[in-house]
C-alpha positions as CSV (number, residue, x, y, z in Angstrom):
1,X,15.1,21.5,2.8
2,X,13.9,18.1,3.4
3,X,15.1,15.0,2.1
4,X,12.1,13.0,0.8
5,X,14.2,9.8,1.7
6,X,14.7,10.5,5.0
7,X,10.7,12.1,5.4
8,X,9.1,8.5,4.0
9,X,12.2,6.8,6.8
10,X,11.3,8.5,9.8
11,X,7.0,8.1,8.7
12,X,7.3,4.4,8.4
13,X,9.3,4.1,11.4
14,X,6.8,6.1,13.2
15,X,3.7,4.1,12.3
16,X,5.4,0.8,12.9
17,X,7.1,1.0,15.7
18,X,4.9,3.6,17.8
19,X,2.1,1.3,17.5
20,X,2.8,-1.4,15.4
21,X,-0.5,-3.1,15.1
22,X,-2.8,-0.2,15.0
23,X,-1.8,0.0,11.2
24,X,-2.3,-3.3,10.7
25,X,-6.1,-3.0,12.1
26,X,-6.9,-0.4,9.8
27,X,-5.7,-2.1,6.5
28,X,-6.9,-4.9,7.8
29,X,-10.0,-5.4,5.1
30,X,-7.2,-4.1,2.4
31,X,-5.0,-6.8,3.1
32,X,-7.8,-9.6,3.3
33,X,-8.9,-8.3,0.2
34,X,-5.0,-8.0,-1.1
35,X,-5.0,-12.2,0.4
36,X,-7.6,-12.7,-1.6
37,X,-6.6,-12.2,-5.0
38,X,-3.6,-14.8,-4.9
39,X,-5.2,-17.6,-6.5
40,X,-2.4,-19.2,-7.5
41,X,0.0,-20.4,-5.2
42,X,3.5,-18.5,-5.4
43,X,6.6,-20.3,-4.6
44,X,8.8,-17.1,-4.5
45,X,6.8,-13.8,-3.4
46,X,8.2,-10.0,-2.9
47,X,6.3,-7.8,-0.3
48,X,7.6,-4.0,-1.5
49,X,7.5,-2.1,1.4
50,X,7.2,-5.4,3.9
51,X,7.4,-2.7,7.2
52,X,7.7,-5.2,9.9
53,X,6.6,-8.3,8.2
54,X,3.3,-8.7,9.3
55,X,1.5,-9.0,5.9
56,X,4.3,-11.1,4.4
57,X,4.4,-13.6,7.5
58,X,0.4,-13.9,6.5
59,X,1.2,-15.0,2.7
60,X,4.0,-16.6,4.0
61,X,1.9,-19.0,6.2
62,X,-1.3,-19.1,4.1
63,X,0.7,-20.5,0.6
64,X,4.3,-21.6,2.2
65,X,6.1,-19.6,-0.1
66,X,9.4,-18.3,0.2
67,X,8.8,-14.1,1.7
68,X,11.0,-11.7,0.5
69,X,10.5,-8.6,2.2
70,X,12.0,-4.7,1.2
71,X,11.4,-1.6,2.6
72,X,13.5,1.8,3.6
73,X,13.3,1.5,7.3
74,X,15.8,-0.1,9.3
75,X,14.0,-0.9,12.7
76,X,10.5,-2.4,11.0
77,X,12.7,-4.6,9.1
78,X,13.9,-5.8,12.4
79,X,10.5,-7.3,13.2
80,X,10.6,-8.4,9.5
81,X,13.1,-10.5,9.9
82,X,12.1,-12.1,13.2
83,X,8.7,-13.1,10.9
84,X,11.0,-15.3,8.8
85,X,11.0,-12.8,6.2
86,X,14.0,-12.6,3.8
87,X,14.6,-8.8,4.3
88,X,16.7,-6.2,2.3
89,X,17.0,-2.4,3.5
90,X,16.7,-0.4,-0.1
91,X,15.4,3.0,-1.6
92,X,13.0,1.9,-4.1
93,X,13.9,5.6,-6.0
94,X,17.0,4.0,-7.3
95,X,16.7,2.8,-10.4
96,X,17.9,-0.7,-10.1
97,X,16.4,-3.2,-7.8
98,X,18.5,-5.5,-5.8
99,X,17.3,-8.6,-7.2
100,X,17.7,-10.7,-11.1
101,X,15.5,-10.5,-13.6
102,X,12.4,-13.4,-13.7
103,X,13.1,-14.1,-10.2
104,X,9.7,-13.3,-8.5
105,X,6.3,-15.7,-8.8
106,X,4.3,-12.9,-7.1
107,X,4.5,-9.1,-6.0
108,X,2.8,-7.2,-3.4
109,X,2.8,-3.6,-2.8
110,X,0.5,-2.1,-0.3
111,X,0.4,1.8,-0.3
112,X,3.8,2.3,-1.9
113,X,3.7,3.6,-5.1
114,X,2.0,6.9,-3.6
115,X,4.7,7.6,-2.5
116,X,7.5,7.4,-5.3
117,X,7.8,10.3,-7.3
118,X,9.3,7.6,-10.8
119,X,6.1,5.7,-10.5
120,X,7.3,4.4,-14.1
121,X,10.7,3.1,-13.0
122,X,8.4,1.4,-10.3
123,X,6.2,-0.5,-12.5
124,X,9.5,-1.4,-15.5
125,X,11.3,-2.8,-12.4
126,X,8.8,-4.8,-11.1
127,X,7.7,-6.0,-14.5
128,X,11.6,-6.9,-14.9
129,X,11.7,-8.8,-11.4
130,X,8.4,-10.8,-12.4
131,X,8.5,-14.2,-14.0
132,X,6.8,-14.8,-17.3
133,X,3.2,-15.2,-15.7
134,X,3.9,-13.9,-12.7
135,X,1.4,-11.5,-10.7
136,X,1.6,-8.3,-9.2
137,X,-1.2,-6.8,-6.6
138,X,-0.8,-3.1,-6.0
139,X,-2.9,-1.2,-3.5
140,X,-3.3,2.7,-3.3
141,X,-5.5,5.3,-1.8
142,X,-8.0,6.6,-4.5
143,X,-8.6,10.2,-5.0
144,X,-12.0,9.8,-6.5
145,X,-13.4,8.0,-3.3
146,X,-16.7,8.7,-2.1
147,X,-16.0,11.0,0.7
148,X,-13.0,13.1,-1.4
149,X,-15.9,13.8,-3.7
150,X,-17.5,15.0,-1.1
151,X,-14.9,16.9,0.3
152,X,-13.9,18.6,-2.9
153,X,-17.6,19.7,-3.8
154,X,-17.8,21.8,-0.2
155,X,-14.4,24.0,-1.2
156,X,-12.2,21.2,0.9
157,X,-8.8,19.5,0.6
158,X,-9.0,15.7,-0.6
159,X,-8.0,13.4,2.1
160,X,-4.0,11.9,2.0
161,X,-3.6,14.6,-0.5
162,X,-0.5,16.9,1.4
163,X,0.7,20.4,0.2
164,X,3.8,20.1,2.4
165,X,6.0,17.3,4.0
166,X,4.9,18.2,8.0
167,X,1.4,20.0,7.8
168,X,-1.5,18.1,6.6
169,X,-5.0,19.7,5.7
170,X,-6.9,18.4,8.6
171,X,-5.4,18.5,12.2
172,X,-6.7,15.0,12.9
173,X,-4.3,13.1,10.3
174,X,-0.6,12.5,10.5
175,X,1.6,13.3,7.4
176,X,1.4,10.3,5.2
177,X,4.3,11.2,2.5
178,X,2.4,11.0,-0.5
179,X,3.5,12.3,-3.5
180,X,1.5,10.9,-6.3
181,X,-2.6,10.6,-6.7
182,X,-4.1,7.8,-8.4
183,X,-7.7,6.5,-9.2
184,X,-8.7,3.2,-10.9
185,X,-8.0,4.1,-14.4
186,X,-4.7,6.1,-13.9
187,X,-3.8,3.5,-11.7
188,X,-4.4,0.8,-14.9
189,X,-2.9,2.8,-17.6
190,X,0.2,3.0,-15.6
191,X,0.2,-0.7,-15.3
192,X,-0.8,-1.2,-18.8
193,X,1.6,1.4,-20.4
194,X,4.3,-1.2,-19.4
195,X,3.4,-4.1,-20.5
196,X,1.2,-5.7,-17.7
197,X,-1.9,-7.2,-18.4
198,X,-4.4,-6.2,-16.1
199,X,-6.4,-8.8,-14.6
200,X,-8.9,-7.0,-11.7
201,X,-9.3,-4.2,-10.1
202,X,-11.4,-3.8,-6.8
203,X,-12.0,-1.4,-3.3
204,X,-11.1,-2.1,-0.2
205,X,-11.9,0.7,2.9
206,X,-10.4,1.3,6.4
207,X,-11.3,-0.1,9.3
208,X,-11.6,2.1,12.5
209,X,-11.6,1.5,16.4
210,X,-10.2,2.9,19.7
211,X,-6.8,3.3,18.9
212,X,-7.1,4.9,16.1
213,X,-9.3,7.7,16.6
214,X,-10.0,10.5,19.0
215,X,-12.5,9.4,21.8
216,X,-15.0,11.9,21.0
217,X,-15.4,10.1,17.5
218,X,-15.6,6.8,19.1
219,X,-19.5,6.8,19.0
220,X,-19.4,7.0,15.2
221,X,-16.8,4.1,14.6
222,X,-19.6,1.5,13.9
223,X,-21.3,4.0,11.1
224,X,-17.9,4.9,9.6
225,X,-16.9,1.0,9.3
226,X,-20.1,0.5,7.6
227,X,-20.0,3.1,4.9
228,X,-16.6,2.4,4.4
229,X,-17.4,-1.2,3.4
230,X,-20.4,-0.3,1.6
231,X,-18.3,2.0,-0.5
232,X,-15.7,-1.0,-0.9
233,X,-17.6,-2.7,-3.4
234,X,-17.0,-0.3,-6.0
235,X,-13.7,0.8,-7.4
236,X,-14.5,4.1,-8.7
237,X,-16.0,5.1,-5.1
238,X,-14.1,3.4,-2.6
239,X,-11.3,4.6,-0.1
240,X,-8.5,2.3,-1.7
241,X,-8.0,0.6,-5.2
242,X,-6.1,-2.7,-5.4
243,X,-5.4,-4.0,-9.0
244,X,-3.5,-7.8,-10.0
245,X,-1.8,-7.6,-12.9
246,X,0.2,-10.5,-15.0
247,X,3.0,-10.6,-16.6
């Protein structure tokens, strides 16, 4: 039986570690976008799911705020660390957070609540983490993007949508661990249901190149990053949905 603890552990620790920027350069137009939508500037921020720091050290320099960084992985948070990020090893499916109440100006989470199975405990404890004002920017793949819908109307499996922990419907892609589906309004009423006042919601895409894909689909890379941004300028259509919230 696998332990869905131990799965998400040994994932993250692949895709970090393996290869550690190759993740990084395909969120890379999330997390600009992610960037993008602090317009305030936080004093004390929380990256959920930090990895090996890379996107904290970014907010980090950009507003000189004080980086907190958590994740389940042991050897990311290494590099985490090294970043000058303020790290803590914890399983986010516990119920209580290792930190007080009103303690956080901002909160990012980038493609992590897809893969908690208490999405609501995720939401109540970051709400309960949050000062009175503070903002929250959550990012997670959509199932209603443009090419799922294309997928699904030709008898085919949605993309990052998994019917077991180690096989994955196309060959190509690598087990991502996700256990929950979202789309821009499921996504909102979550946030909403518990108290959060939602304040936008936008698309983001991947970004593709040589690393990331098998040479024969290199030739296509400059087409794929095109429709992919095209697609990232609506919500409802787009690979990934990132939302701010307040407090």
């Amino acid at each position: 039986m696998v332990n869905v603890t131990e799965h998400n552990k040994q994932l993250f620790e692949e895709i970090f570690i393996g290869d550690e920027y190759s993740y990084h350069e395909a969120h890379d137009m999330k997390i600009k976008k992610m960037i993008g939508l602090i317009d305030k500037r936080p004093k004390r921020v929380l990256d959920i799911g930090c990895g090996d720091g890379w996107f904290g050290k970014l907010i980090k320099d950009k507003f000189k705020a004080e980086v907190h960084g958590i994740d389940i992985s042991i050897k990311p948070l290494k590099y985490a660390k090294k970043r000058g990020i303020i790290t803590k090893r914890f399983d986010l499916s516990k119920n209580k957070w290792p930190y007080p109440n009103n303690y956080f100006d901002l909160i990012v989470a980038g493609d992590v609540i897809e893969h908690l199975y208490d999405t609501e405990n995720f939401i109540k404890e970051c709400k309960r983490i949050l000062k009175k004002g503070g903002e929250i920017i959550i990012s997670t793949p959509n199932i209603n993007s443009y090419h799922n819908r294309f997928l699904v109307l030709f008898g085919k499996m949605p993309l990052w949508v998994e019917f077991a922990p180690t096989i994955t419907p196309y060959k190509f892609l690598i087990p991502s661990g996700h256990v929950r589906v979202f789309n821009k309004d499921s996504l909102k009423r979550l946030v909403e249901t518990y108290g959060l006042k939602v304040k936008k919601i936008i698309g983001a895409g991947f970004n593709s190149d040589k690393k990331l894909a098998p040479k024969k689909y290199w030739k296509f890379m400059g087409l794929f990053n095109k429709v992919e941004s095209f697609f990232s300028k609506f919500p409802s259509l787009a690979t990934l949905t990132v939302l701010k919230a307040q407090k």
